[in-house]
C-alpha positions as CSV (number, residue, x, y, z in Angstrom):
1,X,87.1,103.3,106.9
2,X,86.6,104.2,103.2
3,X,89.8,103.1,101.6
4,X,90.7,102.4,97.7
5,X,93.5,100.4,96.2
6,X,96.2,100.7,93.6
7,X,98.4,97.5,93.0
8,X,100.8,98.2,90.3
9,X,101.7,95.0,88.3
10,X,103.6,93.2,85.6
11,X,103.6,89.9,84.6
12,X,102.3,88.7,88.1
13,X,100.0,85.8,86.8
14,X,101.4,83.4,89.1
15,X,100.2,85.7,92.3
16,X,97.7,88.7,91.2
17,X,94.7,86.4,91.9
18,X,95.9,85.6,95.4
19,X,96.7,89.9,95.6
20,X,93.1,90.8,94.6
21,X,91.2,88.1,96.6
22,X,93.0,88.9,99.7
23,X,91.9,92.7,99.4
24,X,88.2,92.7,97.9
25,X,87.0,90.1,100.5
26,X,88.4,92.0,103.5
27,X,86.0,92.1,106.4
28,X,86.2,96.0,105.6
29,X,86.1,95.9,101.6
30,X,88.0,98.1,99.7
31,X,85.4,100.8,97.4
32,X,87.5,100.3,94.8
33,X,90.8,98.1,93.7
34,X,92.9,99.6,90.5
35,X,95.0,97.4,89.0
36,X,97.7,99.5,86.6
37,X,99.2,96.9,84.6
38,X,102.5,97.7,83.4
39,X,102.4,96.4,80.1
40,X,102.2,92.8,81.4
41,X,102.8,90.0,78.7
42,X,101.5,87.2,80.4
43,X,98.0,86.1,81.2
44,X,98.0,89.0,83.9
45,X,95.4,91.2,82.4
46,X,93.1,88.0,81.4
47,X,93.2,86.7,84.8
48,X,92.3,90.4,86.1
49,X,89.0,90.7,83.4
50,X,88.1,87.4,84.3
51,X,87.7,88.3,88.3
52,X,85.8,91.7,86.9
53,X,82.7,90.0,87.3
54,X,83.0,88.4,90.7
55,X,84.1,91.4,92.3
56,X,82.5,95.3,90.7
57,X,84.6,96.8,92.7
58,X,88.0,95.9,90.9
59,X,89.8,98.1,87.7
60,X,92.3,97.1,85.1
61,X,94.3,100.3,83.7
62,X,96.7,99.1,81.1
63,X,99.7,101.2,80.9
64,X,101.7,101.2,78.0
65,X,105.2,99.6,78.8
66,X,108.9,101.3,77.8
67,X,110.2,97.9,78.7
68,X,112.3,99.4,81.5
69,X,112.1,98.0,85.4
70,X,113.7,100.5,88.4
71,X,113.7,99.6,91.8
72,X,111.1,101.9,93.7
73,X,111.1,105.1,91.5
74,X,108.8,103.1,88.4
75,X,106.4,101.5,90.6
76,X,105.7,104.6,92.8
77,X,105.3,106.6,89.2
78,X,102.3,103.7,88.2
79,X,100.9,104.2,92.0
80,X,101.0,108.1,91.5
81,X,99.1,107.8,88.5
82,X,96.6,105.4,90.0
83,X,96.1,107.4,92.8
84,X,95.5,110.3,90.3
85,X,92.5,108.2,88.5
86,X,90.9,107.4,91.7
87,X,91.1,110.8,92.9
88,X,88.6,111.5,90.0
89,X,86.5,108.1,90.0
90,X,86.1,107.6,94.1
91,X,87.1,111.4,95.5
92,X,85.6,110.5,98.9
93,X,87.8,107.9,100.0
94,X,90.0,108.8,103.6
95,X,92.8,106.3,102.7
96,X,94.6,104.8,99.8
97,X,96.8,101.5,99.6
98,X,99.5,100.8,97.7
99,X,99.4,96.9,97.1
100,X,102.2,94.8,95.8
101,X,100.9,92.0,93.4
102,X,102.7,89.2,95.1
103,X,100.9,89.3,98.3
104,X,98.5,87.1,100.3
105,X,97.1,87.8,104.1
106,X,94.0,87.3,106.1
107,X,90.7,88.8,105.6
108,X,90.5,90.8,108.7
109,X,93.9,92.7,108.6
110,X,92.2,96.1,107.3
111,X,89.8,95.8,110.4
112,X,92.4,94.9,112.4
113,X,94.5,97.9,111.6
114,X,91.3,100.1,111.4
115,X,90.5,99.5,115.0
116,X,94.4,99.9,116.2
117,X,94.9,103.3,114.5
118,X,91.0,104.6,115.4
119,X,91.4,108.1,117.4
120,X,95.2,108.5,116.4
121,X,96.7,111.5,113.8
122,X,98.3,108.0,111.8
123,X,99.4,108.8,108.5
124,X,101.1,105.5,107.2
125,X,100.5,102.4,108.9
126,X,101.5,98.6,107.7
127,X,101.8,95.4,109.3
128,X,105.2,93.0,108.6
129,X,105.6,90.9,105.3
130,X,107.5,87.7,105.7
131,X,108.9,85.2,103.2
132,X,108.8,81.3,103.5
133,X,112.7,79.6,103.2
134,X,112.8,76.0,103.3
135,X,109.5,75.8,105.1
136,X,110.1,78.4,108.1
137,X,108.6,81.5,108.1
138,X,111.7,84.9,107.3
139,X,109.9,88.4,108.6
140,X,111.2,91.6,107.4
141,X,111.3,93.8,110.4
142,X,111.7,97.3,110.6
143,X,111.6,99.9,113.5
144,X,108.3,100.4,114.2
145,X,107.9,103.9,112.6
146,X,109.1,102.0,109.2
147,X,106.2,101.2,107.3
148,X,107.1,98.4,104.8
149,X,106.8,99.3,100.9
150,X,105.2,96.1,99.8
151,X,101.3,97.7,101.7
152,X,101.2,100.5,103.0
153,X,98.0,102.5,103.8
154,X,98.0,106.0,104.0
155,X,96.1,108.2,105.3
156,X,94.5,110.8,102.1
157,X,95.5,113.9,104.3
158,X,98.8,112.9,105.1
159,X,99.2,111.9,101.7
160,X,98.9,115.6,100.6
161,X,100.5,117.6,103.5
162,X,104.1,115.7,102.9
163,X,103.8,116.4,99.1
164,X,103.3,112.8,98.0
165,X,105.8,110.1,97.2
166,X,109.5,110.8,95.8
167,X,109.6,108.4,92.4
168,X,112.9,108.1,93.3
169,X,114.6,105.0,94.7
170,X,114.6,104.6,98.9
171,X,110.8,106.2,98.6
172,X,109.7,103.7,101.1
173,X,111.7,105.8,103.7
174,X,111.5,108.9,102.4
175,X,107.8,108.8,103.0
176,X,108.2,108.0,106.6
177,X,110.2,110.6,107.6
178,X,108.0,113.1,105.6
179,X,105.0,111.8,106.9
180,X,106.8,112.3,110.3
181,X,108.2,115.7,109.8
182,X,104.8,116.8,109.1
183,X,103.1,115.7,112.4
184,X,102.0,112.7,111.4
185,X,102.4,109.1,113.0
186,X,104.4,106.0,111.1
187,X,103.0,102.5,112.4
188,X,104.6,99.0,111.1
189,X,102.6,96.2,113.7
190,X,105.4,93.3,113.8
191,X,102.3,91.0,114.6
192,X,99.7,92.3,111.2
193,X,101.5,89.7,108.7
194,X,101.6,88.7,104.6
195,X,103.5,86.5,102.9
196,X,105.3,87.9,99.9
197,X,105.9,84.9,97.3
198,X,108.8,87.3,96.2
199,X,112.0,88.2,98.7
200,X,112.9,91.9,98.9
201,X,114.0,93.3,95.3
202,X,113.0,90.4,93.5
203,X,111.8,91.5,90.5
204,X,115.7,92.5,89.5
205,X,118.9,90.9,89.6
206,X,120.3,90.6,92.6
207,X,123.7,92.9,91.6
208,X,120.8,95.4,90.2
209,X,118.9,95.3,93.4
210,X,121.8,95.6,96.0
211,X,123.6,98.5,94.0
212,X,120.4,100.5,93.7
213,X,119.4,99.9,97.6
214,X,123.1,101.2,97.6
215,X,122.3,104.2,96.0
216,X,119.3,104.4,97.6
217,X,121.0,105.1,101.0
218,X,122.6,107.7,99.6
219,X,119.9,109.4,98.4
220,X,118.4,109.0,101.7
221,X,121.2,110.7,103.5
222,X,122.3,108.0,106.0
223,X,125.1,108.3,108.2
224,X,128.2,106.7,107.0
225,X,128.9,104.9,110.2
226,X,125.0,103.6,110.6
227,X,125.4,102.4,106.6
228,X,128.5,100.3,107.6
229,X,126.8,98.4,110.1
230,X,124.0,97.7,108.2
231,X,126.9,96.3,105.7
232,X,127.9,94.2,108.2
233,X,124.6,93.1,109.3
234,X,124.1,92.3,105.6
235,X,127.7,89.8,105.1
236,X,125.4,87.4,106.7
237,X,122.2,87.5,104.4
238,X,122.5,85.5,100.5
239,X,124.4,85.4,99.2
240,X,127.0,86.0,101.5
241,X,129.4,88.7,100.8
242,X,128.2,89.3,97.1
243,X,125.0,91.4,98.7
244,X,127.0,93.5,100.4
245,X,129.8,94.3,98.2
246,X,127.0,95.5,96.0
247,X,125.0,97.3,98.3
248,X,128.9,99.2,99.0
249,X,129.4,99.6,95.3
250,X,126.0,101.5,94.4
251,X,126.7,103.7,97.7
252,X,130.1,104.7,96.7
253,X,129.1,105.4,92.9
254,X,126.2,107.4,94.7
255,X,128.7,109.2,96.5
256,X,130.7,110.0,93.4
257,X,127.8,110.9,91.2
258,X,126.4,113.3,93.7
259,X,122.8,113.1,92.7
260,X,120.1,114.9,94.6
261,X,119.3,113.8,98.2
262,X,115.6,113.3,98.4
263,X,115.0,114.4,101.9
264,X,115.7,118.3,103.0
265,X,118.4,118.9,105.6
266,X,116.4,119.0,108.5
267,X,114.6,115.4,107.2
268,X,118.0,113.9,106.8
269,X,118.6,115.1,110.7
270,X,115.2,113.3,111.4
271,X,116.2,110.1,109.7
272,X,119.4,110.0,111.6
273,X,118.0,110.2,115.3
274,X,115.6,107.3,114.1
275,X,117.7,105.2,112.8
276,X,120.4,105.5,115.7
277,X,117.5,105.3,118.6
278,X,115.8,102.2,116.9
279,X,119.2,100.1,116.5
280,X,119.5,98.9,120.0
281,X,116.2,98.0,120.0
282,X,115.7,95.7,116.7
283,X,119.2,94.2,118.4
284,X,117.5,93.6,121.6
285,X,114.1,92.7,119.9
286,X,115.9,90.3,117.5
287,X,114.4,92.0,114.5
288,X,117.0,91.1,111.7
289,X,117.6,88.1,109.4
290,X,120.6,87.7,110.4
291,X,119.6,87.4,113.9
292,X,116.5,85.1,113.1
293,X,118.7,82.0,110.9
294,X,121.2,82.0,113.1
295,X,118.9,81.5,116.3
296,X,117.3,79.1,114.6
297,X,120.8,77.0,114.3
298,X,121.4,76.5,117.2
């Protein structure tokens, strides 16, 4: 498997060694691992030169900073532009990951996914990041064609038949159903796992975050009906309430607004079946926070 790396970062000096070490001593290293540092101010880049030596195989781009942070659209833009420099420095690699910089996993998760997806027309594939509250382990599930943002590997060919990825927010969907509409399989494994050190949206506020997944969901095209239970689902997730009045708020300015969906018709249509034909079994499965604390409870 012939596979290179970009893990956009800022700031991340309490994780980024943990994010690198994790990926360059993979059972199935990486042949290169491009860091572009989004104007970090910390001791990011230092920490990043320092592990240069240990490991040839690792790249620090510095990219100058406008001081701006958008959820999903900015960081897809520094993994764009990444990809684009590897394209020119390693142009026979068959996959490229897009790493978040607050990860750590287990050495053999690439082998493990290699040997899972061997023979199969896969075009995304990621295992299932969880988050540690008060001690106990918090997974993010998905359906299983949702490949989660925070690693996903995708498959060079793929990459290039959908178009690439929409720097727009709700990307991390988008792709899937692109990658789908094109022939090409999505694959999340609920039992591949990394802890994230951050939750979901961390990086902003939490009114930021919620308003922009908000918006998000518009741009995605979801059905109103599917987009009010997943309101519902998400009364019960921290802060209660709060999270989902602004996760309504960004939808509904969305809906005023009017900007431009970022799937076609027929995508949206795609989207829809998915979504409706996976609820039942993520209920049935257990696969929400929600469902997860509350079982826990008891």
């Amino acid at each position: 498997m012939k596979y290179v790396v970009v893990i956009p970062a800022k700031n991340e000096q309490g994780s980024i060694r943990d994010a690198i070490e994790s990926i360059v001593r993979q059972t199935i290293p990486p042949q290169c691992v491009l860091v572009m540092d989004d104007g970090s101010t910390d001791d990011t880049p230092n920490i990043i030169k320092s592990m240069q030596t240990q490991y040839p195989m690792l790249r620090h781009h510095a990219v100058p900073s406008d001081n701006s942070y958008s959820l999903g659209g900015h960081v897809v833009r520094l993994f764009n532009r990444g990809k684009r420099i590897l394209d020119e420095q390693h142009p026979d690699y068959d996959w490229i990951i897009k790493l978040d910089a607050d990860l750590c996993f287990d050495a053999n998760v690439i082998e493990s996914i290699a040997a899972r997806i061997q023979g199969q027309r896969v075009g995304i594939v990621s295992g299932t990041p969880y988050y540690l509250e008060n001690g106990r382990k918090i997974y993010e599930r998905s359906p299983a064609w949702h490949t989660h943002g925070q690693f996903k590997i995708y498959n060079r060919q793929c990459y290039e038949e959908m178009g690439g990825i929409p720097e727009s927010l709700g990307w991390d969907t988008a792709d899937n159903i692109k990658a789908i509409s094109s022939g090409w399989l999505t694959c999340a494994y609920p039992d591949i796992n990394y802890l994230m050190y951050r939750k979901v949206g961390g990086k902003s506020s939490l009114k930021k975050g919620r308003i922009n997944h908000g918006i998000g969901c518009y741009l995605l095209g979801y059905d109103p009906l599917y987009f009010m239970i997943k309101t519902l689902h998400d009364l019960f997730k921290p802060p209660a309430v709060f999270g989902a009045y602004y996760l309504i708020k960004g939808y509904l300015k969305a809906n005023i607004e009017r900007p431009q969906r970022i799937l076609s018709s027929t995508q949206r249509k795609t989207l829809k079946h998915l979504l409706w034909s996976s609820l039942a079994t993520r209920i049935r499965k257990m696969e929400f926070v929600m469902l997860q604390k509350l079982l826990r409870k008891q």
